[in-house]
C-alpha positions in Angstrom: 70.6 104.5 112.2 72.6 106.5 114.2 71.3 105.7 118.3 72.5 107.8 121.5 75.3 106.7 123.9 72.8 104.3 126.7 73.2 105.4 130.2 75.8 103.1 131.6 78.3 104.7 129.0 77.5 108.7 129.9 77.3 107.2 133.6 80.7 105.8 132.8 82.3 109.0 131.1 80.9 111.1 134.0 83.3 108.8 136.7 85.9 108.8 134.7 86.0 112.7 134.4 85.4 112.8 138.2 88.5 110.3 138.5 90.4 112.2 136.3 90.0 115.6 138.3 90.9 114.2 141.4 93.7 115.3 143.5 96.8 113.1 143.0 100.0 113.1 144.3 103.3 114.5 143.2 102.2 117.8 140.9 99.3 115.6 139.7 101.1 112.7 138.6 99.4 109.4 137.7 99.5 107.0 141.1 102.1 104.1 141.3 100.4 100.7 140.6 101.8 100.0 144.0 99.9 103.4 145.4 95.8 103.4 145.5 92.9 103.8 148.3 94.2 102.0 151.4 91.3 100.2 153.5 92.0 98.2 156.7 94.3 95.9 155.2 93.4 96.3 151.4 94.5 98.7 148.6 91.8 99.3 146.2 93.1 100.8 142.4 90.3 102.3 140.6 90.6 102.7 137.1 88.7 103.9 133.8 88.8 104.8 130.3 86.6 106.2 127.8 87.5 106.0 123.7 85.9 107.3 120.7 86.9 106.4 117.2 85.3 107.8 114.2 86.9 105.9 110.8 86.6 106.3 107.0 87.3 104.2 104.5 87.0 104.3 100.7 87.5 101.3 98.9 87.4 98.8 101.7 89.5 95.4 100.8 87.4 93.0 103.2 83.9 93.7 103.0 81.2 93.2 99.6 81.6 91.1 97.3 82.9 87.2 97.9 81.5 86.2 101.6 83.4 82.9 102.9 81.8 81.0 105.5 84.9 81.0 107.8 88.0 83.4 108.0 90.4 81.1 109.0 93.7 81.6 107.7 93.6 77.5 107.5 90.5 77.2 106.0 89.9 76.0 102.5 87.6 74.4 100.5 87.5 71.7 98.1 89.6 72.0 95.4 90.6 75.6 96.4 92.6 77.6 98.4 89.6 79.5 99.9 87.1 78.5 102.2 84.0 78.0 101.2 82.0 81.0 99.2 78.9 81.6 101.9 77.5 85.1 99.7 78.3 87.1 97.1 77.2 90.8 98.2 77.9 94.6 96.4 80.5 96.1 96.2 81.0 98.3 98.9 82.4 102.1 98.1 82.2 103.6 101.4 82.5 102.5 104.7 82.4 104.8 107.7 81.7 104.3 111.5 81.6 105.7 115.2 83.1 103.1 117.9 82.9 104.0 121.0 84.7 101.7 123.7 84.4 102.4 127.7 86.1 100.4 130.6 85.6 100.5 133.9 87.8 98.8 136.5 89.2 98.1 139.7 92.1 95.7 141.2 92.2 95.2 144.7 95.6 94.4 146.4 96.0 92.2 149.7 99.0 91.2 150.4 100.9 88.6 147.7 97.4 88.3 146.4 95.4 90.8 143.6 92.0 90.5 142.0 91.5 92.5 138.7 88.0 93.1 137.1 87.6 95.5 134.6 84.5 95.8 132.9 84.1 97.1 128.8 81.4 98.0 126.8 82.1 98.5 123.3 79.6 99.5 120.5 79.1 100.4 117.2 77.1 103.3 114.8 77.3 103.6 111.0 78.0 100.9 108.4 78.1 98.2 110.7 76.6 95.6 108.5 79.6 96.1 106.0 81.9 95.4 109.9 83.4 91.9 110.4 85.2 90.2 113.2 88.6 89.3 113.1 90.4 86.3 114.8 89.4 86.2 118.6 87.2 89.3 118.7 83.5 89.4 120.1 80.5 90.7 117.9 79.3 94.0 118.7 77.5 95.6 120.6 79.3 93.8 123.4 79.5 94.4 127.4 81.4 91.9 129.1 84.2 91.8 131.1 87.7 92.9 129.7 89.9 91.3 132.5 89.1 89.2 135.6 91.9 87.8 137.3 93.2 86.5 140.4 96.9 87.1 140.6 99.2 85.4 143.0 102.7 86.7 143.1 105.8 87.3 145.2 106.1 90.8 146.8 110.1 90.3 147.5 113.0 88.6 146.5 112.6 86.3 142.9 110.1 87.3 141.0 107.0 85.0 140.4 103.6 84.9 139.8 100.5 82.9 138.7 97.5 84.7 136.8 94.0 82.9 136.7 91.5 84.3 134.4 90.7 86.5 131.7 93.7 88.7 131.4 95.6 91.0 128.0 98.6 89.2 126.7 101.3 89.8 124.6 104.5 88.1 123.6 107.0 90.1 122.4 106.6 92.5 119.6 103.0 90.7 119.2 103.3 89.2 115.8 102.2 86.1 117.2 100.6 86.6 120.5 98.8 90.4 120.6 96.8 92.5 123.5 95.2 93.8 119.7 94.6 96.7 121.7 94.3 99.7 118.6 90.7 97.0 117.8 87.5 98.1 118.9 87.3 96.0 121.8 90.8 94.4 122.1 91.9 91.1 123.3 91.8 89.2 126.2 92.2 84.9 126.8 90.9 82.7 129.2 93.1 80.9 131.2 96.0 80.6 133.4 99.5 82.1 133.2 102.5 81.5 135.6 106.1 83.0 135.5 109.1 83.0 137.2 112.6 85.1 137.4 116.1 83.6 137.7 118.2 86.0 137.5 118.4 87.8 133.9 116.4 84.9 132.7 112.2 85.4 132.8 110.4 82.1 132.1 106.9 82.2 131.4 104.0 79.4 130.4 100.2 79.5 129.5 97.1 78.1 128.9 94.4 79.5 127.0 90.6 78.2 126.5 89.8 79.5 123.2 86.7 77.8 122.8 85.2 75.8 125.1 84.3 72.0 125.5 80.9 71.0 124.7 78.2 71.4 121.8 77.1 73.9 119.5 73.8 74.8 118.2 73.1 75.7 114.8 73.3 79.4 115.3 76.4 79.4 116.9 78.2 76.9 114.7 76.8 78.6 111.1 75.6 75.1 110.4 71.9 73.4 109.4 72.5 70.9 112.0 74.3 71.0 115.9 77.7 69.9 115.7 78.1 67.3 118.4 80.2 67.7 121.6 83.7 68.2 121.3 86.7 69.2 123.4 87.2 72.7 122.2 90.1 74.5 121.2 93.5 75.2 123.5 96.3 77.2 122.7 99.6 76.3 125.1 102.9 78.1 124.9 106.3 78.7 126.7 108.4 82.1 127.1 112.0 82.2 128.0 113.3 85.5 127.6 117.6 86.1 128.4 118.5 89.5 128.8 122.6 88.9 128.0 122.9 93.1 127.8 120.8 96.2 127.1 121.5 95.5 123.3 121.0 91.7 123.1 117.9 90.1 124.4 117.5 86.5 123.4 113.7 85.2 123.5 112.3 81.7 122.6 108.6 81.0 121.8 106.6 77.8 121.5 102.9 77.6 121.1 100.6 74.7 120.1 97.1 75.4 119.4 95.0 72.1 119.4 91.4 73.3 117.6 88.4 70.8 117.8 84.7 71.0 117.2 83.0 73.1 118.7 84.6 75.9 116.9 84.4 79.9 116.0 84.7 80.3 112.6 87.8 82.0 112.8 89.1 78.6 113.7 89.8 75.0 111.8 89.7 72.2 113.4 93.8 71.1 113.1 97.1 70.9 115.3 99.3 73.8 115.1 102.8 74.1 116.7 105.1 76.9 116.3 108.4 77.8 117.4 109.9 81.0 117.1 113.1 83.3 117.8 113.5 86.7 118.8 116.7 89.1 119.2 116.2 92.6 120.6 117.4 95.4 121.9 117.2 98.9 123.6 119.8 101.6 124.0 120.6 105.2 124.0 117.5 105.7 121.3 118.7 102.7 119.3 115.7 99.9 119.5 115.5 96.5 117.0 113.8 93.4 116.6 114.6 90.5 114.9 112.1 87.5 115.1 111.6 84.1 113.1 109.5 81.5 113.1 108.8 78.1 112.1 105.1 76.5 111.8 103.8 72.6 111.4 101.1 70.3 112.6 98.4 69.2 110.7 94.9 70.6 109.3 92.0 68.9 108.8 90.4 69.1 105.7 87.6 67.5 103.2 89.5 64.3 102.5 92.5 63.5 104.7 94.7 65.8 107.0 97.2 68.3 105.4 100.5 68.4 106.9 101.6 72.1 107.8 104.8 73.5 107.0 105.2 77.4 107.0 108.2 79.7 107.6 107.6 83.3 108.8 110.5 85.9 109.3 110.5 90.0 110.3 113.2 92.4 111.4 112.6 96.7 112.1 115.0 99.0 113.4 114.6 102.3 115.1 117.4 105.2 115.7 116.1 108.3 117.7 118.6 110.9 116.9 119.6 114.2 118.7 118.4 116.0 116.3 115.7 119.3 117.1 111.9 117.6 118.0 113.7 114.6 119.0 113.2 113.0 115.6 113.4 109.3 114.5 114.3 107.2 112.1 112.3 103.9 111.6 112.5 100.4 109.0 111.0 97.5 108.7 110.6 94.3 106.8 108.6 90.9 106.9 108.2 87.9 104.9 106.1 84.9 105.7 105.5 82.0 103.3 101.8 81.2 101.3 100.2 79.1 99.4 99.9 78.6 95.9 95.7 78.1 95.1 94.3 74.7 95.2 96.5 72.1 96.8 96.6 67.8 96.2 95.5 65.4 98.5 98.2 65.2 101.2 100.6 68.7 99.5 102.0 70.1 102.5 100.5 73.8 103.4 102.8 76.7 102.9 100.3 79.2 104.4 101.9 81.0 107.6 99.1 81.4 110.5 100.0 84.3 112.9 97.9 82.4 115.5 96.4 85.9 117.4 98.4 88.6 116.4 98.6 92.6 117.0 96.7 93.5 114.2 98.2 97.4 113.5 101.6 97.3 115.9 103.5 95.7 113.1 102.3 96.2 109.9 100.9 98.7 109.1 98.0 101.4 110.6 95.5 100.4 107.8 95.9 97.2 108.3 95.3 95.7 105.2 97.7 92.6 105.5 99.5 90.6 107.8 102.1 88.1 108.6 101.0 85.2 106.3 101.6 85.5 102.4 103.4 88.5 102.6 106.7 90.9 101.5 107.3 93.7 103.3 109.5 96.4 103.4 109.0 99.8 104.6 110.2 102.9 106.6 109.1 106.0 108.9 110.0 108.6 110.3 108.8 110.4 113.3 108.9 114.1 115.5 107.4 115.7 118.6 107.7 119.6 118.3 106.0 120.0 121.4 106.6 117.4 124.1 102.3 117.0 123.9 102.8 116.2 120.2 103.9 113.4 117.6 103.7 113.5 114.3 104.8 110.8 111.6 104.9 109.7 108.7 105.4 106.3 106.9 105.7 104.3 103.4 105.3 100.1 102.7 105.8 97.8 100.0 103.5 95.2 100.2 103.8 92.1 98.5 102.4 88.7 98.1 105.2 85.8 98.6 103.1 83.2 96.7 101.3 85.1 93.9 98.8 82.9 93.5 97.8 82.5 97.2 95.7 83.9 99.9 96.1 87.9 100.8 95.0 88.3 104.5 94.3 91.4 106.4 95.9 92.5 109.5 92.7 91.1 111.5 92.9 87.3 109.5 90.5 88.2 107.5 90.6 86.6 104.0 90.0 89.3 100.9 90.7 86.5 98.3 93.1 84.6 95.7 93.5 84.4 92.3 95.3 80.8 91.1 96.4 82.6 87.6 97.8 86.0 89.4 101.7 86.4 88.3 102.0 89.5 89.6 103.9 89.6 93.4 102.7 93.5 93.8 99.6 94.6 96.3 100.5 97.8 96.2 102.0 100.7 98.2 101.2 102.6 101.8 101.9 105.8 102.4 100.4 107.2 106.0 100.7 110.1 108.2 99.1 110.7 111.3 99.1 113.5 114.3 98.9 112.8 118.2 98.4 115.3 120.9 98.1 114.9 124.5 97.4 117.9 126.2 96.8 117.0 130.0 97.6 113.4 131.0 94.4 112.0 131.0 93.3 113.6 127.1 94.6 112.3 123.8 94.0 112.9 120.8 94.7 111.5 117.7 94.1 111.3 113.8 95.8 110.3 110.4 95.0 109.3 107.1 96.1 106.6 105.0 96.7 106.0 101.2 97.5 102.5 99.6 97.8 102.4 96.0 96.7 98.8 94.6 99.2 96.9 92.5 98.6 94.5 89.8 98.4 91.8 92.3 95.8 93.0 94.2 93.5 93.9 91.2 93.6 90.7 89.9 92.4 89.4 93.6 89.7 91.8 93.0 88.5 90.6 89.8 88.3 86.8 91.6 86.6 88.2 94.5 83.9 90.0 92.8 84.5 93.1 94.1 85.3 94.8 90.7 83.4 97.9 89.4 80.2 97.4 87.1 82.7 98.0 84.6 84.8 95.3 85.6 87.4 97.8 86.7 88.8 97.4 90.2 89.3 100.7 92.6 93.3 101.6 91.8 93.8 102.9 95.5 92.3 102.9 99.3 91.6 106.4 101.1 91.4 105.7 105.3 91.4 108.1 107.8 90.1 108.2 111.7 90.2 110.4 114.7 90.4 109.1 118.1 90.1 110.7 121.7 90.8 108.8 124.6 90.4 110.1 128.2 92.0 107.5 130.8 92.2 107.7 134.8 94.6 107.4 136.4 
């Protein structure tokens, strides 16, 4: 049942249009970070935003049929490359929602020192029992807080800083490490960050409290019985980052995510490492990326641990010409290894885990697949008529690397496998979509998406018992959304 927006949110929309109408500074310009309310010897930085999504889909990948009791890309049950089956539900035709998502937040400045608190409330109307949560995402309704940190940093000279708290971050093109921030409520960690600057050289650590220390009861662990106290789950990683030119950036990545009981079930208990590799570049409307990684450790399963070996790889390339709207010319490609269905006693595990990736950035707006099992290769291209308007336009071949392994959304959520599939082919994107952003603090946005299923895909159906009554599975997706965002400043 559709409810009405509670008080705190119109209460919310009214200050951020009252923030938004404010007189600012150079021709109504958004403030400088640096720039806010100055009081004694304090700077206060007020800030808000206030989105609504409506979204559409028909023919939805991850919801009816085959329920699994975790959707950890790890996870798998015995004597299968799934984890276990929880339900079987209907198949779901249509799925449709409203999201609405409001923050509210302020930072306060005192000399090397800042505090950040920014509060969100996010909720939900429409087929929300059809909804699930991806990898490091809170159930909804939710009102929390988004970010609060204490920042210590240098206000001259070398750069550095440490950052203690809940804070948004992102590593690089966020295939690994993702703000997620196109998700209902986005993503934020717990936990300290520090960095530093020598001279074209940025160096960077963290660590992250994923879940904490302690015991869970049965309704938080999903299981008849509490699961006794553990320490929790941490995720560690290093940044270097070398910038040799404008069209050569070097970057090195290392994370370790070290996953006990008590656990989410978007976690398995297990130790993951992975190391990765990035070369980039930006320059006179010529921008590319290309990044590879490397994954081992060990996961815990039924009978002994499973040594870990997966190989992920990605490359995309984007050329803005000088042609009339400013128009652009984009390509991509990824590959990232999988499994192939039920694995022996002690087989390594081919399966790539993109630990807490951007789940739209990089692959895709309709985010049905992500960097673990997958061939891509796609293109785009891209216009602004008006300097308040975008409009582009995209296509993707998706495929499975391991036919008869594990297809995973965007959001690490598992739609299913099929051990006897031979066919590579999930199927092909094609999207368009429209942005327009007529005052500084408006924007709007839409677009539609069409993905035609393969062979592949269909026979993943079939397994996953989300086939038609005739036995038939749906030949294509239809997804489509509109979005307005109003921001201050």
């Amino acid at each position: 049942m559709i409810r009405s927006l509670p008080f705190a949110s119109i209460a919310l929309g009214s200050a951020l249009l009252a923030l938004a109408l404010a007189p600012r500074t150079a021709a109504a310009q958004a403030l400088p970070q640096s720039e806010g309310v100055h009081l004694g010897g304090f700077v206060f930085r007020p800030s808000a935003e206030l989105r609504i999504r409506g979204e559409f889909r028909r023919y939805p990948v991850d919801t009816g049929g085959d329920v699994y009791s975790s959707n950890a890309v790890l996870a798998e049950g015995f004597g299968g490359a799934l984890p276990p089956l929880l339900d079987t539900g209907n198949v779901v035709k249509t799925q449709w929602f409203f999201a609405q998502r409001a923050r509210l937040g302020l930072a306060v400045d005192r000399g090397p020192v800042t505090g950040v608190l920014t509060l969100q409330d996010a909720r939900l109307w429409g087929s929300d029992d059809a909804i699930f949560v991806g990898a490091g995402e809170p159930s909804l309704p939710e009102t929390a807080p988004y970010e609060a940190y204490v920042d210590v940093h240098t206000r001259s000279g070398r750069r550095a800083f440490v950052r203690l708290g809940r804070q948004r971050i992102e590593w690089g093109d966020g295939r690994l490490i993702g703000a997620d921030d196109e998700t209902l409520t986005a993503r934020s960690l717990d936990g300290v960050r520090a960095g530093v600057q020598l001279g074209n050289v940025d160096l960077e650590a963290m660590a992250v409290l994923l879940a904490a220390p302690g015991g869970a009861p049965p309704e938080v662990a999903g299981t008849r019985k509490p699961i006794s106290a553990g320490t929790g789950t941490q995720l560690y990683g290093l940044n270097a980052l070398w910038r040799v030119a404008p069209l050569l950036h070097l970057e090195a990545t290392a994370l370790a995510r070290i996953a006990r009981e008590p656990r989410p079930t978007w976690l398995t208990p297990g130790d993951t490492v992975v190391l990765d590799a990035r070369i980039s570049g930006d320059r006179r409307g010529f921008r590319y990326a290309i990044e590879g990684a490397y994954e081992l450790g060990r996961v815990a399963t039924f009978t002994a641990d499973r040594p870990l070996g997966a190989f992920a790889a990605a490359a995309r390339a984007a050329l803005e010409t000088s042609l009339p709207a400013r128009l652009t010319f984009s390509a991509r490609g990824a590959y990232a290894t999988g499994d192939d269905g039920a694995l022996e006693e002690g087989e390594t595990q081919r399966r790539f885990d993109p630990i807490l990736p951007d789940a739209q950035d990089n692959h895709g707006p309709m985010g049905l697949y992500a960097w673990s099992n997958v061939i891509e290769a796609g293109g785009g291209v891209r216009a602004s008529p008006l300097d308040a308007m975008t409009v582009a336009a995209g296509y993707t071949f998706v495929g499975l690397a391991s036919p008869g392994g594990r297809w995973v959304t965007a959001r690490l959520l598992p739609v299913g496998a099929a051990s006897d599939n031979e066919s590579r082919a999930l199927g092909h994107e094609i999207d368009v979509s429209l942005a327009f952003q007529p005052w500084e603090p408006l924007r709007f946005a839409l677009g539609y998406g069409l993905f035609i299923f393969g062979d592949g895909a269909q026979a993943i159906f079939r397994k996953a018992n989300r086939a038609h009554d005739d036995g038939r599975p749906a030949d294509l997706q239809q997804w489509a959304f509109l979005q307005t965002t109003l921001s201050a400043p």
